[in-house]
GUSE-842659 format. One record per residue (C-alpha): residue number from 1; residue in one letter; x, y, z. Coordinates in Angstrom, 2 decimals. Layout:
N
@nr NUM | rest a | x X | y Y | z Z
...
END
This chain:
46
@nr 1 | rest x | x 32.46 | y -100.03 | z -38.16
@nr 2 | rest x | x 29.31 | y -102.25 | z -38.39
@nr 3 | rest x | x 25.89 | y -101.54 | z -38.30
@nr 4 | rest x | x 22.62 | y -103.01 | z -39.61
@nr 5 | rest x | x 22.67 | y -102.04 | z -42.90
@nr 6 | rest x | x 25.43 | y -104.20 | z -43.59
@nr 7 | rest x | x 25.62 | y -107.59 | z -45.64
@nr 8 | rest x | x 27.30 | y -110.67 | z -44.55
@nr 9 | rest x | x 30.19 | y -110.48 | z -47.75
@nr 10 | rest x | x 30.96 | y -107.32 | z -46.44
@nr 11 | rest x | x 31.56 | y -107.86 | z -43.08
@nr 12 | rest x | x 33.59 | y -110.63 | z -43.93
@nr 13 | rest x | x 35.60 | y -108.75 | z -46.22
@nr 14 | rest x | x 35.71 | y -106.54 | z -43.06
@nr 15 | rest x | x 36.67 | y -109.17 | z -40.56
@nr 16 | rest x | x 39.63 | y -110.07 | z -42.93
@nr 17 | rest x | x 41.24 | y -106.70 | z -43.54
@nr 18 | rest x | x 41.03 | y -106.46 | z -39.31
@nr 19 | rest x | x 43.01 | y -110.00 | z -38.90
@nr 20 | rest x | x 45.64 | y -108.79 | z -41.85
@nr 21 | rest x | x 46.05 | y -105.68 | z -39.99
@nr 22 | rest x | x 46.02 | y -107.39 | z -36.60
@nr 23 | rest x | x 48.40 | y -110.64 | z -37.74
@nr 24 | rest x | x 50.75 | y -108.08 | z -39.65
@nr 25 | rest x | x 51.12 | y -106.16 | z -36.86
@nr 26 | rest x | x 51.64 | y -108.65 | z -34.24
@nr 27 | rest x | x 54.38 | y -110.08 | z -36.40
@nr 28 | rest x | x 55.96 | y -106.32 | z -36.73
@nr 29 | rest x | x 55.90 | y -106.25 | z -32.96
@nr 30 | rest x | x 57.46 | y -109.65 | z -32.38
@nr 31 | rest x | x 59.99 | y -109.06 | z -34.64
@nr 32 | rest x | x 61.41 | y -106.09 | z -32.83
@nr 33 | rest x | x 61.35 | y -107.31 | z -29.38
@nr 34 | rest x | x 58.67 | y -105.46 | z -28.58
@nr 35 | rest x | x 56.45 | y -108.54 | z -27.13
@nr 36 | rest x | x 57.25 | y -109.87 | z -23.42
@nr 37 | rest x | x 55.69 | y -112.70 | z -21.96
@nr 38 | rest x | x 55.34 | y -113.01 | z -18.23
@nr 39 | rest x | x 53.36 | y -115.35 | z -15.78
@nr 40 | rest x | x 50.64 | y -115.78 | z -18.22
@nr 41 | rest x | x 50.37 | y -112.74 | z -19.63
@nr 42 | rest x | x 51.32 | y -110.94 | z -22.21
@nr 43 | rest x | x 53.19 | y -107.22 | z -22.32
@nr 44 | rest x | x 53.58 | y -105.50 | z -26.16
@nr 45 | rest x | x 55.41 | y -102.23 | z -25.68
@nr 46 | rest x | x 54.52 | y -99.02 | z -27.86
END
């Protein structure tokens, strides 16, 4: 979470755990079929 106390290193260091996370778990998805694409959209299945 941000909120005004915090400094611009740290919400970068922030920002780039989040798109680890987010990229690493995309991937995980993608690699077990888990990711449909359809008319423009996109469907990931829990």
């Amino acid at each position: 979470m941000v909120n005004h106390s915090d400094n611009v290193s740290g919400m970068k260091k922030m920002g780039q755990y989040i798109e680890k996370i987010t990229l690493a778990k995309g991937l995980q998805y993608h690699l077990e079929d888990r990711v449909l694409t359809c008319h423009k959209k996109t469907i990931v299945f829990s």
